[in-house]
N, C-alpha and C positions, 0 to 999 in steps of 0.2 A: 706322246703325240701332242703337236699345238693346235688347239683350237682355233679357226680363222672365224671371228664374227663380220656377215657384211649389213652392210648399212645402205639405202637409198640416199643416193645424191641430194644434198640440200642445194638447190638453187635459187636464191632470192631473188635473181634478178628475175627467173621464169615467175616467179611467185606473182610480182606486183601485178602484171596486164589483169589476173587472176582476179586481187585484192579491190581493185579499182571497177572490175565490173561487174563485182559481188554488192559493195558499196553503191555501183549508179542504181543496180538491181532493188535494192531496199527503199533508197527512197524513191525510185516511183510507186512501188507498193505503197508507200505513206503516205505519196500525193491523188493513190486512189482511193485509199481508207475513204468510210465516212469520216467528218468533222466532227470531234467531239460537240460542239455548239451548232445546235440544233436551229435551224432557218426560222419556223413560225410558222403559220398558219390561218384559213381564216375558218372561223367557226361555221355550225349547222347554223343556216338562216333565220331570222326571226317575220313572222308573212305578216300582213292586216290588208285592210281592204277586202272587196267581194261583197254582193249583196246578191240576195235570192226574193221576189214576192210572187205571189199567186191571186188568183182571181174568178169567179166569185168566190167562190169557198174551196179551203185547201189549206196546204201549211208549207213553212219554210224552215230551212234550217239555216243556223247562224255559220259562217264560215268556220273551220278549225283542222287541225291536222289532223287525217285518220291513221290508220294503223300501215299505211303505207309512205309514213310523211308525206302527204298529196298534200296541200292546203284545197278543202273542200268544201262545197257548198251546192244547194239544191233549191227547189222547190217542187209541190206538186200539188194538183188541185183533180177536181171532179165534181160535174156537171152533167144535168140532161138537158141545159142549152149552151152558150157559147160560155169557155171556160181557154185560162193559160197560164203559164206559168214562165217563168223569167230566171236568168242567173245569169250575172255578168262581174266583171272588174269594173277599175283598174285594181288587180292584185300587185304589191310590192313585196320583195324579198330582199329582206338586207343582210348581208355578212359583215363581220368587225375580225377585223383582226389582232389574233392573239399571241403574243409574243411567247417561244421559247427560253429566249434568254435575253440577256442586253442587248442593245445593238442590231434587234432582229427587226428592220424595217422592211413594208410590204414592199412586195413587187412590183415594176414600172405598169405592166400587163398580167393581166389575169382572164384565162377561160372561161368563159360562163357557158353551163348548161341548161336550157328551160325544157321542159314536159309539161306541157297541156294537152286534155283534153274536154272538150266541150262538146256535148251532148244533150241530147233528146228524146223522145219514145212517147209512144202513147196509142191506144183504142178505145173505138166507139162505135158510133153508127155509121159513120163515115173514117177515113184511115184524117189522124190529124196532121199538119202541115208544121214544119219550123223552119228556121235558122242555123246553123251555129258556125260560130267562128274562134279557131282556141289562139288568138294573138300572135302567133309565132309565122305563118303565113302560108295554113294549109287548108285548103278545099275542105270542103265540107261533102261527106259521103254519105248517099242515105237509097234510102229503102219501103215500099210500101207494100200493103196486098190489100183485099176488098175492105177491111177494116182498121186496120193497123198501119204505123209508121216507123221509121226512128234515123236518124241524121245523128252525124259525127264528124269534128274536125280533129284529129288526131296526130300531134308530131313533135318531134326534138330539135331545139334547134342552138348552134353554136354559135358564141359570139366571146370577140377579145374587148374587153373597156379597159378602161386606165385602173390600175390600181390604190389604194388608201387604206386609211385607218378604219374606215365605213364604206361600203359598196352596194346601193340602193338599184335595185334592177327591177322594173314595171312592166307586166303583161293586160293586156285589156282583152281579157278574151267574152263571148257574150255567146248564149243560148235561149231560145226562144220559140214556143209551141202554142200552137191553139187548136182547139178543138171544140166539138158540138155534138153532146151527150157523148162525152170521152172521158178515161180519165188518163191525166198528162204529166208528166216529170220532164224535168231542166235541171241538166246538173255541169257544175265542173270542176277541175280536179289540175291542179297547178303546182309544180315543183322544180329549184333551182336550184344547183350546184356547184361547185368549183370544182373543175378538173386539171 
C-alpha cells in the first residue's frame, strides 16, 4: 500500500497582507512603549518666609514643615486684659528642576497646586474677634458662643505659570485675633505642588 502525505498549501502571496500587518502592529506597540529616557522633574519645594508674634505675653513659633509637609507657623498669647496674636506671609515655595538624563529640559507650562490654611481660635470672658485670610481667595468662616470663637479661610487653588530651571510661587495669607482675659492662637499652614 502507498502512503499519501498531504501537506497545506503554501501561499506566499496570501502570506504578505499578513506579514505587513503584523509589522504595522509592532511598531505602534513601540510607539506606545514608555521611552527609555526619562522626561525630568521638578523636586519637593523648598518654603521661607512667614512670621508669627503675640502680645502681651505669649509665644511664637518659628515657621517650618510639620509632619504633614504644611510649611507652618503660629502664635499664641494669654491675657486677663487685651491680648493677640498674629501669623502672616508672604510665604514662597520654590521648585528646581531636576534632570533625568541629558537633554531633559523643563516644560513650557507647569500646574501648580497651593493649600492654605489660615486660622484662629480662642476664649475668654468675652468670645475673641479675628481675621483670616489664606491668600488663595477664600472667605473666611467662623463661629462664636457666649465665650468662645474661631474663624478659617480654607482652600486649594490651581494655577498654570510658565516653566524653568527654578519656579518661585508666593502666598500672603494672614491671621489675626484679639482678645480680653482670653487665651488666643493664630496659625497657618501652606503647601505647594506640581501636578
Amino acid at each position: 500500500m502507498q502512503m499519501v502525505r498531504f501537506a497545506p498549501p503554501r501561499n506566499l502571496a496570501g502570506s504578505l497582507p499578513f506579514a505587513a500587518l503584523f509589522s504595522a502592529l509592532c511598531f505602534a506597540l513601540l510607539a506606545l512603549a514608555p521611552s527609555a529616557c526619562l522626561a525630568g522633574h521638578y523636586g519637593f519645594p523648598t518654603y521661607s518666609g512667614g512670621a508669627a508674634s503675640s502680645s502681651p505675653n505669649g509665644s511664637s513659633s518659628s515657621f517650618g514643615l510639620d509632619g504633614n509637609n504644611f510649611w507652618s507657623g503660629g502664635a499664641s498669647a494669654t491675657s486677663y486684659t487685651g491680648c493677640s496674636a498674629d501669623a502672616a506671609g508672604p510665604i514662597t515655595a520654590t521648585f528646581t528642576w531636576i534632570q533625568d538624563g541629558e537633554g531633559d529640559d523643563p516644560p513650557a507650562q507647569v500646574i501648580i497646586r497651593e493649600e492654605c490654611i489660615a486660622s484662629w481660635n480662642g476664649y475668654g470672658m468675652s468670645p475673641p474677634s479675628g481675621t483670616a485670610n489664606n491668600g488663595l481667595g477664600f472667605e473666611q468662616v467662623s463661629s462664636s458662643t457666649y465665650n468662645s470663637a474661631s474663624g478659617s479661610s480654607t482652600g486649594i487653588r490651581y494655577s498654570v505659570v510658565s516653566g524653568g530651571r527654578t519656579i518661585p510661587v508666593t502666598c500672603s495669607p494672614s491671621s489675626h485675633v484679639t482678645g480680653s482675659g482670653a487665651q488666643i492662637t493664630a496659625s497657618i499652614n501652606y503647601k505647594a505642588s506640581t501636578d
